[in-house]
C-alpha positions as CSV (number, residue, x, y, z in Angstrom):
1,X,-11.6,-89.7,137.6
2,X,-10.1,-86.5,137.0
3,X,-9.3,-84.2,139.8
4,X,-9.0,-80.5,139.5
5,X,-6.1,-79.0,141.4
6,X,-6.2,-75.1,141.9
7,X,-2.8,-73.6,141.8
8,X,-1.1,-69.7,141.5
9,X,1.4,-70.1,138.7
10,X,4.1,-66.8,138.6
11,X,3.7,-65.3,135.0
12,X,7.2,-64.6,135.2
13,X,9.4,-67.6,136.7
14,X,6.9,-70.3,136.2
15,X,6.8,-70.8,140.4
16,X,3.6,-72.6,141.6
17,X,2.2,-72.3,145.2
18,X,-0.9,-73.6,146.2
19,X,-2.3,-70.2,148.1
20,X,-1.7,-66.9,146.5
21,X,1.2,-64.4,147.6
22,X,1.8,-61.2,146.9
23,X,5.3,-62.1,146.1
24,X,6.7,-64.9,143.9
25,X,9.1,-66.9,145.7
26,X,11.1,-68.1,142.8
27,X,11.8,-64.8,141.0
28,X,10.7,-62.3,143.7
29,X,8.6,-60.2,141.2
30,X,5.3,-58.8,142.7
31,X,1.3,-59.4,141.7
32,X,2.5,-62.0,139.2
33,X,1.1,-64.8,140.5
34,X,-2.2,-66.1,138.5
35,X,-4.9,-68.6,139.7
36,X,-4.8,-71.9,137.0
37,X,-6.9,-74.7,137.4
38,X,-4.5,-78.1,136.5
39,X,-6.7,-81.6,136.0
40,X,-4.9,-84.7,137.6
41,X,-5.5,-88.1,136.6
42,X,-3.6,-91.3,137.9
43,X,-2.5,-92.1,134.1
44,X,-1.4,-88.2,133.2
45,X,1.2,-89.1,130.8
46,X,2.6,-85.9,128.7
47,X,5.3,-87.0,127.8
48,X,6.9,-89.0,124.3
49,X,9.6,-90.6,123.1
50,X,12.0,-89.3,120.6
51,X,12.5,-92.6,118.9
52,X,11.5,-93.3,115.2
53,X,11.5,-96.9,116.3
54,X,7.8,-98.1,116.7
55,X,8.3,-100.7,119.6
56,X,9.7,-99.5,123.2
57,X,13.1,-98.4,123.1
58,X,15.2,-99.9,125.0
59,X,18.6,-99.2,126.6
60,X,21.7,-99.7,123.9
61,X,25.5,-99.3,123.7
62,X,26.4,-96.0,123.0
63,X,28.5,-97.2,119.8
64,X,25.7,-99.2,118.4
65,X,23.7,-96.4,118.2
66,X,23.6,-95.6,113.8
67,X,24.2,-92.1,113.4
68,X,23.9,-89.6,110.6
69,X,24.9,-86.3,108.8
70,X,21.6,-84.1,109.7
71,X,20.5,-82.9,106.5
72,X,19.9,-79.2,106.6
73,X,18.3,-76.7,103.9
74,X,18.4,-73.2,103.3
75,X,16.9,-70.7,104.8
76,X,16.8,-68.5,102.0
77,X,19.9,-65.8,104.1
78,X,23.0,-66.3,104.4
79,X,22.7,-64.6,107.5
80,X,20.0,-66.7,109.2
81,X,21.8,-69.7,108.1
82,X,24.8,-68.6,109.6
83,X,23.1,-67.6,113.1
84,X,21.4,-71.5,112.7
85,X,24.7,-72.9,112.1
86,X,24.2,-73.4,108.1
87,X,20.6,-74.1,107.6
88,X,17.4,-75.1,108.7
89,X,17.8,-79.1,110.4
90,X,14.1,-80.9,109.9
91,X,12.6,-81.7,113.2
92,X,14.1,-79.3,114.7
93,X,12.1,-76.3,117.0
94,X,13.9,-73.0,117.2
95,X,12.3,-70.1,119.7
96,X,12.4,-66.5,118.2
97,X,11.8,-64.0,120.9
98,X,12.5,-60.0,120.7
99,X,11.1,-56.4,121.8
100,X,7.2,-55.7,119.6
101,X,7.5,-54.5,116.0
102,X,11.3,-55.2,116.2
103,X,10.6,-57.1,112.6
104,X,10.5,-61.2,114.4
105,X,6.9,-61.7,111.5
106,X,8.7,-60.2,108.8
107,X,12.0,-61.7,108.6
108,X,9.8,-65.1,109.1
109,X,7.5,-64.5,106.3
110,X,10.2,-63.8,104.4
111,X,12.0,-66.8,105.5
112,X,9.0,-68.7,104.4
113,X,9.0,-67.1,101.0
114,X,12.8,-68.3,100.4
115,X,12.1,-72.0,101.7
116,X,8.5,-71.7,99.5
117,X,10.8,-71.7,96.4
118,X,11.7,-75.7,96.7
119,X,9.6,-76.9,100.1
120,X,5.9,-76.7,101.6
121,X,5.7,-74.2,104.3
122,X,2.9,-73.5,106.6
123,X,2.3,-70.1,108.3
124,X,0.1,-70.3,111.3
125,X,-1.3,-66.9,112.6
126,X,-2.5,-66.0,116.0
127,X,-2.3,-62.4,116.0
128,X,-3.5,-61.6,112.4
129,X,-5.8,-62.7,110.1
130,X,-5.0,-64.4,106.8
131,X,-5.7,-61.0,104.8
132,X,-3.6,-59.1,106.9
133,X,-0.6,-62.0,105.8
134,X,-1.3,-61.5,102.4
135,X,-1.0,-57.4,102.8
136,X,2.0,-57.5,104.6
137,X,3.6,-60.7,102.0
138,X,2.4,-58.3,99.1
139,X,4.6,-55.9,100.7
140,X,7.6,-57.5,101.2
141,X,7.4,-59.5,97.7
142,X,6.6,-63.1,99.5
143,X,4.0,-64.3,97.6
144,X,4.6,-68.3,96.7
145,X,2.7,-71.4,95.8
146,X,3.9,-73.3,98.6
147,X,3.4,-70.9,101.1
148,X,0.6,-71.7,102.9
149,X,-1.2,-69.6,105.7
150,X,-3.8,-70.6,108.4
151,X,-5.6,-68.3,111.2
152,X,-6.4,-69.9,114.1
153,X,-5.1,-70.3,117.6
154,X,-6.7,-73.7,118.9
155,X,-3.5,-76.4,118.5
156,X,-5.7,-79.3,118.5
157,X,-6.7,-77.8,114.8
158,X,-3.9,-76.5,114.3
159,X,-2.3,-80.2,114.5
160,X,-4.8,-81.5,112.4
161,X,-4.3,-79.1,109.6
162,X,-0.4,-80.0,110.2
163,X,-0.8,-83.4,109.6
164,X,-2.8,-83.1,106.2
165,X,-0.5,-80.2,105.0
166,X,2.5,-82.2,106.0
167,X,4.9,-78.9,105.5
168,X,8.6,-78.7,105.6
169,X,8.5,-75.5,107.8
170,X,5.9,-74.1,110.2
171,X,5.6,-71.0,111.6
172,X,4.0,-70.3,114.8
173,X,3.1,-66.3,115.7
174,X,3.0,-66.3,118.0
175,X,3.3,-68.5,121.4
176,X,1.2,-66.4,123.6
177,X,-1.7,-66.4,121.4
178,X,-1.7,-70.4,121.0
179,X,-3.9,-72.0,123.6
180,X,-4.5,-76.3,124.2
181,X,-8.5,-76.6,125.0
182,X,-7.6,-79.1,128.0
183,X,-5.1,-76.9,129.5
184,X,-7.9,-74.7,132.4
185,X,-5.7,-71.1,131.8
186,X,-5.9,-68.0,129.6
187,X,-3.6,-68.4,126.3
188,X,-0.2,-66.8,127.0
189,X,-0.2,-68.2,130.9
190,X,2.6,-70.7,132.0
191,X,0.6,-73.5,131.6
192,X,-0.6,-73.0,128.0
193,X,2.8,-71.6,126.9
194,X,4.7,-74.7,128.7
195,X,2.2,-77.4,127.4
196,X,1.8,-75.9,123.9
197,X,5.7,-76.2,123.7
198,X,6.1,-79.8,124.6
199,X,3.0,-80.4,122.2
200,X,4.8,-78.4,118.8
201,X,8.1,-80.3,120.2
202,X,6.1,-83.2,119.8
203,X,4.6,-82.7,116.3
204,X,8.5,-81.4,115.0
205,X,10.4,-84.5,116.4
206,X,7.6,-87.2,115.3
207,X,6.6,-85.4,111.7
208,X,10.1,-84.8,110.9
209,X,8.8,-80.9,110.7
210,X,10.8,-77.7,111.3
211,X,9.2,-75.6,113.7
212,X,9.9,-71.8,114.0
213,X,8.1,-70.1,117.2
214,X,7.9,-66.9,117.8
215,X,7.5,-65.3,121.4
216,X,7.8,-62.2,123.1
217,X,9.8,-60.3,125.5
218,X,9.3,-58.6,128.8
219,X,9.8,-54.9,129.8
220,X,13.9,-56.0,131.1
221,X,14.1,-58.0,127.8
222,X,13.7,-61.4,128.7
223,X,11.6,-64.0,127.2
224,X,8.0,-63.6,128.5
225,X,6.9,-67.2,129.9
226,X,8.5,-69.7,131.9
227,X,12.3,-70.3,131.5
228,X,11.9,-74.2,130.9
229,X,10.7,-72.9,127.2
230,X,14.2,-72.4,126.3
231,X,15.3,-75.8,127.5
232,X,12.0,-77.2,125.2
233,X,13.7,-75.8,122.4
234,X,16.9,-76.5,120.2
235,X,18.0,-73.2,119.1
236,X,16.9,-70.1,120.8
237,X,17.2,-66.7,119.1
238,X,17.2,-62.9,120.2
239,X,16.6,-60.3,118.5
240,X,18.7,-56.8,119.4
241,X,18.0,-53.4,118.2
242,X,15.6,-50.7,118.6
243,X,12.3,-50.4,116.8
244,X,13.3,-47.4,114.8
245,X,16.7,-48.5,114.3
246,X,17.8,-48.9,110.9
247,X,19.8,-52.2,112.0
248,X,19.0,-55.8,113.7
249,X,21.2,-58.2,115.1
250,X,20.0,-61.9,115.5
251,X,21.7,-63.8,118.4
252,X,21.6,-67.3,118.8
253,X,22.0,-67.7,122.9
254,X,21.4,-71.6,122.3
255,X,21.7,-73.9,120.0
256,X,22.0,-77.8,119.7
257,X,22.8,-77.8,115.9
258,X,25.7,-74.8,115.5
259,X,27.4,-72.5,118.2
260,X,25.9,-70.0,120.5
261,X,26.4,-66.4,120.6
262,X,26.3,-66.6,116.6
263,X,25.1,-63.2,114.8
264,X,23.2,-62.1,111.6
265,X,23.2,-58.7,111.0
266,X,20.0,-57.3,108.9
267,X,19.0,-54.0,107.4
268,X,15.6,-52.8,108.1
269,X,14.1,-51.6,104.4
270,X,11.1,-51.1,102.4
271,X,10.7,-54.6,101.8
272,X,11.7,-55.5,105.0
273,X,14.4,-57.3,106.4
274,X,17.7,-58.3,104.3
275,X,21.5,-59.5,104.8
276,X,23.7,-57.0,105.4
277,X,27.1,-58.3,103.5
278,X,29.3,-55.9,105.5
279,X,28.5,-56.0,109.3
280,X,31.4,-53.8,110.3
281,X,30.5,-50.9,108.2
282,X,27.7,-50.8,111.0
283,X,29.3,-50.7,113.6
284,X,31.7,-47.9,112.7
285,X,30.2,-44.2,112.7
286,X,30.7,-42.2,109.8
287,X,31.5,-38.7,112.0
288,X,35.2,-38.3,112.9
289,X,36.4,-40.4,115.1
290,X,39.9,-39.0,116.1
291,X,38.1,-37.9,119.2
292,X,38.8,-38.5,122.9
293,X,36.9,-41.4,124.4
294,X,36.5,-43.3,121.1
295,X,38.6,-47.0,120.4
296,X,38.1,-48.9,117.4
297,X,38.8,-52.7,117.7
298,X,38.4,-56.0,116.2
299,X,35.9,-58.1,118.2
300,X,34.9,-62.0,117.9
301,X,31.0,-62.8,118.2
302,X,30.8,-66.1,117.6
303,X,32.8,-67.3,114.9
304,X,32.5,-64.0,113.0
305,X,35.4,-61.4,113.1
306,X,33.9,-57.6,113.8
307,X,35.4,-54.0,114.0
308,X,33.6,-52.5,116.6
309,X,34.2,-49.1,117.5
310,X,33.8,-47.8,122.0
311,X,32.7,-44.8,122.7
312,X,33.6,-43.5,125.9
313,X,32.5,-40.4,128.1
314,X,33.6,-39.6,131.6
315,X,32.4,-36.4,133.3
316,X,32.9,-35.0,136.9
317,X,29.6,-34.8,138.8
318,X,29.0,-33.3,142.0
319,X,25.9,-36.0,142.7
320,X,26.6,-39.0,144.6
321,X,26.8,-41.8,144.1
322,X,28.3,-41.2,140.3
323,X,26.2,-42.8,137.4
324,X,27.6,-46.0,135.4
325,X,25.9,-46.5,132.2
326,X,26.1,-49.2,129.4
327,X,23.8,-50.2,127.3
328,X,26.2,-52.9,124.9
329,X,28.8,-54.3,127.5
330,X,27.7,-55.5,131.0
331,X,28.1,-53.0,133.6
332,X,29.9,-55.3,136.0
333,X,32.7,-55.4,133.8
334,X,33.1,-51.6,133.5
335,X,32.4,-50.8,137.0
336,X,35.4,-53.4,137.7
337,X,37.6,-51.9,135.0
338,X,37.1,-48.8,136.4
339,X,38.5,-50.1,139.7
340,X,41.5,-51.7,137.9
341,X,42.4,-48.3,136.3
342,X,42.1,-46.5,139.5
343,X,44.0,-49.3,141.6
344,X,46.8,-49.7,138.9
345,X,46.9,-46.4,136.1
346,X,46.1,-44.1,140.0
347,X,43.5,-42.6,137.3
348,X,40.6,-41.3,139.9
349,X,37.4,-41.5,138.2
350,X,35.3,-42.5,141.9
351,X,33.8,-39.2,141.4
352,X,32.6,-39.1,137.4
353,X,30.2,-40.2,135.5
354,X,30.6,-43.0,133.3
355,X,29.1,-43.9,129.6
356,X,29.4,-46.0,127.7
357,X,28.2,-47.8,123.9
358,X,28.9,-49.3,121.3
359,X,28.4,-47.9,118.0
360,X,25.5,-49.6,116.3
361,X,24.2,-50.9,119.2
362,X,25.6,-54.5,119.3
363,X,25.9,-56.2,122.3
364,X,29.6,-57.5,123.0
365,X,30.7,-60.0,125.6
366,X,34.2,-60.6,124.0
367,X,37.0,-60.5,126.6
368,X,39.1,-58.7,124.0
369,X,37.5,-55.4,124.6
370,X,38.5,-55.1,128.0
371,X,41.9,-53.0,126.8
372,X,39.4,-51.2,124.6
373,X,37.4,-50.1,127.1
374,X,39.9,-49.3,129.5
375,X,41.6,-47.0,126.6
376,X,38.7,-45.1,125.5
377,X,37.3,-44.4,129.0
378,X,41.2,-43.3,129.6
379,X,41.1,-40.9,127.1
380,X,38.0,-39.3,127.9
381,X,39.1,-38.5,131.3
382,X,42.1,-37.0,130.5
383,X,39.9,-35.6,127.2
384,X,43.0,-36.6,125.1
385,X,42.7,-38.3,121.7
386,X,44.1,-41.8,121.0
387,X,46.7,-41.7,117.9
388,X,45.4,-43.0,114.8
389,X,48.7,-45.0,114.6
390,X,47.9,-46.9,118.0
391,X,47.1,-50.2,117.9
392,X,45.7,-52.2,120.5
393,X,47.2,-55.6,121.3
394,X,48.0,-58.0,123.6
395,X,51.1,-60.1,122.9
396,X,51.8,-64.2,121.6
397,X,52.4,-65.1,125.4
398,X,54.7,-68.1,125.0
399,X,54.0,-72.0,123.8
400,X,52.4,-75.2,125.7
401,X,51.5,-78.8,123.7
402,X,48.3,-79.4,123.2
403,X,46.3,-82.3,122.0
404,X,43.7,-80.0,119.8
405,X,41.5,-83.4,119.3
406,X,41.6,-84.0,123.3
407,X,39.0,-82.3,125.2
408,X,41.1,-82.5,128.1
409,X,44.2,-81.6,126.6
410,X,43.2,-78.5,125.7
411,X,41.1,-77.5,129.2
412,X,44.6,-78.2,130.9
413,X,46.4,-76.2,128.0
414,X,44.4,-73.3,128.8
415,X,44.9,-72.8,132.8
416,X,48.3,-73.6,132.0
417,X,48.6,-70.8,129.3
418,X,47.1,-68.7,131.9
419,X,49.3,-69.3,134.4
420,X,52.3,-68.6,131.9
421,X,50.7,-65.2,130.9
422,X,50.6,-64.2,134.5
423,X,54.2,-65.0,135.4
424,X,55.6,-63.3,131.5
425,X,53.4,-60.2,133.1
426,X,55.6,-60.2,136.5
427,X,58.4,-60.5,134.6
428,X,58.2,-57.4,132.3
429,X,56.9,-55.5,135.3
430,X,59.9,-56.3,137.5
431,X,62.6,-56.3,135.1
432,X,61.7,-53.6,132.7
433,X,60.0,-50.9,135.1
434,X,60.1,-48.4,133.0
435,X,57.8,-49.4,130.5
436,X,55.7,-52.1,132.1
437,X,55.7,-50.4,135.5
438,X,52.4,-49.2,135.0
439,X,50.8,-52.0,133.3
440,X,48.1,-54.1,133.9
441,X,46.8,-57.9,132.8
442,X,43.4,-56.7,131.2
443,X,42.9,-60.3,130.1
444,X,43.3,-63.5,128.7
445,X,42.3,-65.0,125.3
446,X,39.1,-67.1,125.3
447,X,40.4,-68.9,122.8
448,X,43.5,-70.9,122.4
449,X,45.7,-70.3,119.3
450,X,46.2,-73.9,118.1
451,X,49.0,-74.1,115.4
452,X,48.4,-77.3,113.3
453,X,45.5,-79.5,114.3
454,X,43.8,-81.4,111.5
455,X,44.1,-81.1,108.0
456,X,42.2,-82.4,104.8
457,X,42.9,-85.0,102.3
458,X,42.7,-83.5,99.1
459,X,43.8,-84.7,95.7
460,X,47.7,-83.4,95.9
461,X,49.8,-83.4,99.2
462,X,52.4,-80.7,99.3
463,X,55.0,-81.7,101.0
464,X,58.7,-80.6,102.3
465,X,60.6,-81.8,99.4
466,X,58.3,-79.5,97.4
467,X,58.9,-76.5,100.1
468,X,63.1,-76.8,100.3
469,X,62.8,-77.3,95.8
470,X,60.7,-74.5,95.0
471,X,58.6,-76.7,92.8
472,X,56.3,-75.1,90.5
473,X,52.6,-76.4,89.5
474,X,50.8,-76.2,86.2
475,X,47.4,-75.3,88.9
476,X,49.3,-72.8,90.6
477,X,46.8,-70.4,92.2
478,X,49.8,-68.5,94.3
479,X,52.8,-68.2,95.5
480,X,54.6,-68.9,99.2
481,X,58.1,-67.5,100.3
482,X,57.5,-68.0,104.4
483,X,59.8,-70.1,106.0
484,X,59.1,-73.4,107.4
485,X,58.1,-72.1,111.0
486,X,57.5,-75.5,113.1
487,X,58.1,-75.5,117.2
488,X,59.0,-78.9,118.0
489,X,61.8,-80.0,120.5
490,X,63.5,-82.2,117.6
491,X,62.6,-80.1,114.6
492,X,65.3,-78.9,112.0
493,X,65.9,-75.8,111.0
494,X,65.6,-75.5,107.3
495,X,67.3,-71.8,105.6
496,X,64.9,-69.3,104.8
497,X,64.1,-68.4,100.9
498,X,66.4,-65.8,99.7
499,X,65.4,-62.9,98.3
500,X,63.4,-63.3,94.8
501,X,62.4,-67.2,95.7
502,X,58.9,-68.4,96.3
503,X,57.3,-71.5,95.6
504,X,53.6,-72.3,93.4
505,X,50.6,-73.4,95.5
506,X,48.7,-75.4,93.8
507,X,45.0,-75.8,93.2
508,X,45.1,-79.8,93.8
509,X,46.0,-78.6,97.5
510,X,42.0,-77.3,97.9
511,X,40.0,-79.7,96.4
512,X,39.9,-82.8,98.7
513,X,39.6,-86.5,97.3
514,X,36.3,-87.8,96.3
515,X,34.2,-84.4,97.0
516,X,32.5,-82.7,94.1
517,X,31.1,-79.6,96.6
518,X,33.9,-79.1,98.8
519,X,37.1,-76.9,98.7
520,X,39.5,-75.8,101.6
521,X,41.7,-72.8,102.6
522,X,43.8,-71.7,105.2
523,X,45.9,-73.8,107.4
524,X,43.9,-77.2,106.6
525,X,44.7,-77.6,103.3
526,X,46.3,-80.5,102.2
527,X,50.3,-80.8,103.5
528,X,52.3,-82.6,105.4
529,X,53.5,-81.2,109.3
530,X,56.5,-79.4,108.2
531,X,55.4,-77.9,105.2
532,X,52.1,-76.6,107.0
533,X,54.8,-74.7,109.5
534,X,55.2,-72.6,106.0
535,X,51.9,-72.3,104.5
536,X,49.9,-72.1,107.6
537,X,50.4,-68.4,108.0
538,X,47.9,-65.9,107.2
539,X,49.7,-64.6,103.5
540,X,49.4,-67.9,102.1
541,X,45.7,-68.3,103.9
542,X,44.7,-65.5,102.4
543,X,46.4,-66.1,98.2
544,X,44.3,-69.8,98.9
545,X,41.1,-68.1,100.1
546,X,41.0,-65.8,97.3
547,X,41.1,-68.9,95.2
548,X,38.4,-70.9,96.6
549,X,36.3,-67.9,96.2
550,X,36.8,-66.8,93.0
551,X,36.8,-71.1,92.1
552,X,33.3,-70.6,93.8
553,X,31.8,-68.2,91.5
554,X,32.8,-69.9,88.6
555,X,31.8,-73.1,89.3
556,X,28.6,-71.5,90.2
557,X,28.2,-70.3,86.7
558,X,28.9,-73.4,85.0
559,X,26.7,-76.6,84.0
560,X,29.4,-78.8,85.9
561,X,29.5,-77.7,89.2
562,X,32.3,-80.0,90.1
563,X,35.3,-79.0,91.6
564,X,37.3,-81.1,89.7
565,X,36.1,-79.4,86.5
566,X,37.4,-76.0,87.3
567,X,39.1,-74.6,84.2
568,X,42.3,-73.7,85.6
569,X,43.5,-71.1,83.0
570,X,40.6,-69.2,83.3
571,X,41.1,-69.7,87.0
572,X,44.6,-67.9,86.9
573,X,43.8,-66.0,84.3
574,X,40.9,-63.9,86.4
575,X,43.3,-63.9,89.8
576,X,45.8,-62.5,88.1
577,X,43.3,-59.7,86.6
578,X,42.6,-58.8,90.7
579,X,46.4,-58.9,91.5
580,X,47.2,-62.2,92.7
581,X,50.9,-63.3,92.0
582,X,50.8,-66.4,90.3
């Protein structure tokens, strides 16, 4: 027989106590604690298993375990399927939290509009009725056959209209409006919000179903609900940006399919929310920005490459204590590069004000910018402007070996690098005083620059004989002149290409063996370790990049989309016509 426990659940944390306090324990917030009545029975099993096996699982070798490519699909953006790691994985249940009327329902519905065009989707509605969906999928030109849209708040229903529907994708708006009839609490409490997670977890991992729930934020930002949601969930986005901001940035802070801290940048319109192709445009403000306090720099958030641009203002104030304002970059990290340029520059700035942004609002968490910072705050305080012609860079701080395929090879090549960076640092300062006197270790790389790690297989090998003969190629897409640049103990040293000498690239070099929809560029194309030393460099990166892309758009256009089939002269034909030497 079922037993009725009563219980004060924090609305914030999730912390339970059996008598009500006027202050949560767990998160220390006040008047947040909520009477819920939770039924106990001797059998309460919520749980499931994960297994598509029918009979019990059982406990297996870890290499016996079948495995397999999880087949992803569009999400109808280039940026969502970038912040998702390239597409939407079935089964899968991604959390998509952010500030009210930020855009979270319209960059969904228009989401389910794209995915409408070749799978089912289901839209399920808490906050809105059906008419008002239609309205707002009228506005934003979402209307399609497979997009299908249900009212109603009850998941027990909501399940069984699942179940008959059998969609692709569902959309759940939101979380706090979704209630289970068994669970004794108000929709949006700890309970319902907890148990209705496990229960959509559930339905995705058993139905093979994409799940897309949307949930909101508190007043300081975070996700409104208990914190175990996020560890329900495989991907968890955030969105960032004001309401009236003309700009969104979608962050993925986990994510069990793709990395975290991945961005999509979108442009609030008239039709709602769309890519925006050129995310550093955004970031860069159109006044003049040869003025004191302002840095522009490349950042790295996630796996995409930024130019951000710091802005920087320091005022003396006769109130104490001084302010310290950020609202991009953590204020721990300015208030201890502010200590670092007092202790080390002697630049006294205990007694001004500090602010400081980023244009377009991005949040930035990249080490990099700590020289940034410390520059642009410099030059405010001394209200001088930094030279157009100054650049901003740290320096190739010597060599270790690394296994790149090793985890622990490359943890142990990192402190070591580290360690080497500090001592190179001492060096300069002792034994060139006059210009590294004053200088300071801002900070290391996050990431470590890994020459030559592993390379494809495509369907022609260049190799060394082809580097030291010059050797030309009928599917030359390029040219190389670098010189064959390898750091090994043993390695020979080969004579550089005299003036006037290059050698072809050629096109076989991108288009790896038995792969209709795959081409490469950059360092992994296909060569052998000594002639990768040449063409690993970013000139020849960039001649093979241009290829695949402009390979790309033609094979886009044509009934054969085989990479193999590229017509070659037209190929070089149309690089040539945008300036590439072939």
């Amino acid at each position: 027989m079922a037993k009725r426990k009563t219980l004060y659940v924090c609305q914030e944390c999730g912390y339970s106590v059996p008598k009500w306090l006027g202050k949560c324990p767990g998160c220390g917030q006040w008047n947040t604690l909520v009477e819920e009545l939770e039924e106990v029975t001797p059998s309460n099993n919520r749980g499931f298993s994960l297994s598509t096996n029918k009979t019990n699982s059982s406990p297996k070798p870890i290499k016996e375990i079948a495995t397999e490519d999880l087949p992803r699909f569009s999400a109808g953006s280039v940026e969502m399927n970038r912040v998702l790691g390239g597409g939407i994985i079935p089964g899968s249940l991604v959390l998509m939290v952010g500030d009210p009327g930020v855009g979270k329902s319209s960059l969904n519905l228009r989401i389910c509009a794209n995915v409408a065009t070749t799978h089912k989707v289901l839209y399920v509605t808490g906050e809105e009725s059906a008419r008002q969906i239609r309205m707002r999928a009228d506005r934003l030109n979402a209307l399609q056959d497979n997009l299908f849209v249900l009212s109603e708040t009850d998941l027990e229903r909501i399940e069984r209209h699942v179940l008959e529907t059998k969609p692709d994708l569902l959309i759940i708006d939101s979380i706090q409006t979704i209630f289970r009839p068994d669970v004794q609490s108000a929709p949006g409490s700890v309970s319902q919000v907890r148990e209705c997670s496990v229960s959509l977890l559930r339905i995705a991992k058993q139905n093979n179903i994409s799940i897309f729930i949307i949930g909101h934020v508190t007043k300081d930002g975070t996700l409104a609900g208990p914190r175990v949601l996020e560890h329900i969930v495989d991907t968890v986005l955030y969105f960032e940006g004001e309401r009236n901001a003309e700009y969104r940035v979608l962050r993925a802070v986990k994510n069990r399919f793709g990395n975290t801290n991945e961005i999509g940048i979108f442009e609030m319109r008239e039709t709602g929310l769309v890519d925006v192709p050129d995310a550093s445009k955004m970031f860069l403000s159109e006044e003049n920005s040869n003025e004191s306090g302002t840095v522009i720099i490349p950042a790295l958030e996630g796996t995409r490459p930024l130019l951000v641009e710091i802005q920087s203002l320091v005022a003396p104030t006769p109130y104490v204590p001084p302010r310290r304002t950020s609202d991009s970059i953590d204020i721990k990290k300015i208030q201890l590069l502010l200590a670092v340029l007092e202790k080390r520059v002697h630049l006294n700035m205990g007694t001004c004000d500090v602010y400081v942004k980023v244009a377009g609002g991005i949040k930035i968490d990249d080490p990099a910018v700590d020289l940034a910072l410390c520059c642009a705050m410099a030059s405010s305080f001394r209200n001088q402007s930094i030279k157009p012609q100054t650049i901003l860079l740290g320096f190739n701080a010597g060599h270790v070996t690394v296994d790149s395929t090793d985890p622990v090879s490359l943890t142990e090549a990192m402190i070591k690098g580290r360690k080497l960076v500090r001592q190179l640092h001492e060096g300069l300062v002792e034994f060139e005083p006059k210009s590294f006197g004053a200088s300071f270790l801002a900070s290391t790389a996050n990431l470590m620059g890994i020459r030559e790690s592993r390379r494809i297989k495509c369907d022609y090998t260049f190799t060394l004989e082809d580097w030291l003969a010059r050797k030309e190629f009928e599917d030359s897409i390029g040219r190389n002149c670098y010189y064959i640049d390898v750091h090994k103990q043993d390695a020979t040293v080969y004579p550089r290409y005299k003036k006037g000498e290059s050698h072809g690239i050629p096109f076989s070099c991108l288009t790896p063996a038995g792969l209709k929809n795959v081409m490469v560029a950059g360092r992994c194309i296909s060569t052998d370790s000594y002639a990768h030393g040449s063409l690993r460099v970013m000139p020849p990166s960039l001649v093979t990049g241009e290829a695949v892309g402009v390979a790309a758009g033609q094979i886009c256009k044509s009934k054969s989309p085989d990479i193999h089939n590229v017509d070659i002269q037209k190929l070089r034909k149309r690089l040539k016509e945008v300036g590439q030497l072939i």
